[in-house]
Steps between C-alpha positions, in 0.01 A plus 500: 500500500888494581693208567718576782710142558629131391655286749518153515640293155382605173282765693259295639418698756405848437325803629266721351321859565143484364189715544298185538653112520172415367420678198837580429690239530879475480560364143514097399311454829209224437368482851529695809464444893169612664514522868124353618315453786419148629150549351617525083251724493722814399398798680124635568577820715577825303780540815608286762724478829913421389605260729176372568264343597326373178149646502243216531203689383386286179416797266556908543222659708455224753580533885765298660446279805874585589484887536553437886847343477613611157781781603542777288787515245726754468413529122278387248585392127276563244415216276644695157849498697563117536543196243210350618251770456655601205430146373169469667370877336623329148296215546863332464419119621336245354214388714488141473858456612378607811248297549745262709411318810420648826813420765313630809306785629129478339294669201528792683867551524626223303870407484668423188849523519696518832790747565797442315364260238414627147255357171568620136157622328415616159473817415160680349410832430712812422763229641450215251763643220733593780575231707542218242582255768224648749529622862672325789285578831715463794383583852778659727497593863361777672796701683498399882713811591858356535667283251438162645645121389133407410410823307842472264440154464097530374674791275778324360203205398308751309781556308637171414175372445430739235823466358481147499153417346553784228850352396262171482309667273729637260509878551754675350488754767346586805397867580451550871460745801646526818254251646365579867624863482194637397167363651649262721667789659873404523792775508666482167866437654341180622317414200793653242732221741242127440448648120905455417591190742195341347583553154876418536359193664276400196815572265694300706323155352290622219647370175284721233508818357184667624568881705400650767400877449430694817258845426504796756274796439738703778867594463589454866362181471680388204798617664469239834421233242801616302737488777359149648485344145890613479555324875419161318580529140790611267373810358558524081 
């Protein structure tokens, strides 16, 4: 694990290369940011389509009523390579927490959290002794193919959402990935460019101590994020 950057005051902000944000987290952190589906239901595919759609098949094995109109992706992620299934294959969340109400949609494709908004569970399992301060689910936007108003706007509420309710609750810092680049399909320019306006935003009111520590598996990813995070903050 190698810390490449601080930026911000008393390095608030910083960015980390990790084999895996999730098991090995950048150091201090006490919670981290899970991208989700709308569903909390982590994931139940062994791979799925990045950039969507989100499968609506309740459990692996069954047959979709969708195959008609579903287009095929360009790639598929493998559950192992996001947060989420990372999470999910630890048994990382804490049932009950998710046991929240139904928003719309019905038992069979039930929506718990709309895009952009985000709820802080416990964390269980190989997870518990990690994540002192538990998981913040957040649910960010599928890429629509050109960087609209709407989709930087749903993005930039994942963010401060997280960053707001975990300052709520005390974390001293915050590990988290480049949300919507990976499942959600988003080009990492994009993604690298909501991550640092969003967290220069947060720093811009937020009156405690607690840090934000970005984790890239890639280089050339680290290095967009790099260069971004250096567009909006003073570099130490």
């Amino acid at each position: 694990m190698i810390r490449l950057g601080k930026y911000a005051v008393a390095g608030r902000i910083q960015l980390w290369i990790t084999p895996c944000a999730v098991t090995m987290p950048p150091p201090h952190s006490d919670i981290i940011s899970v991208p989700t589906n709308e569903r909390l239901c982590g994931t139940q595919f062994s791979h799925f389509p990045v950039g969507g759609p989100t499968p609506q098949q309740p459990y692996i094995g069954s047959q979709s009523d969708q195959s008609d109109s579903i287009v095929e992706p360009s790639w598929m992620l493998y559950q192992c390579e996001s947060i989420d299934g990372v999470v999910t294959e630890l048994n990382g969340v804490d049932k009950r927490d998710i046991d929240v109400p139904i928003i719309r949609g019905d038992a069979r494709y039930p929506i718990k959290c709309e895009v952009g908004e985000t709820l802080i569970v416990s964390a269980s399992g190989g997870l518990k002794n990690v994540f002192e301060k538990g998981l913040a689910l957040t649910v960010p936007p599928f890429w629509p193919g050109s960087a609209t108003s709407e989709w930087r706007r749903l993005l930039n509420n994942s963010y401060m959402n997280t960053f707001n309710a975990v300052s709520e609750a005390n974390a001293r810092a915050i590990t988290t990935p480049l949300i919507g680049a990976g499942a959600r399909g988003a080009p990492v320019e994009h993604a690298a460019e909501v991550a640092a306006s969003a967290s220069a935003e947060f720093l811009s009111y937020d009156v405690s101590e607690m840090k934000i520590l970005f984790a890239c598996q890639d280089d050339d990813v680290a290095d967009i994020l790099d260069a971004a995070l250096r567009e909006c903050h003073e570099y130490e």
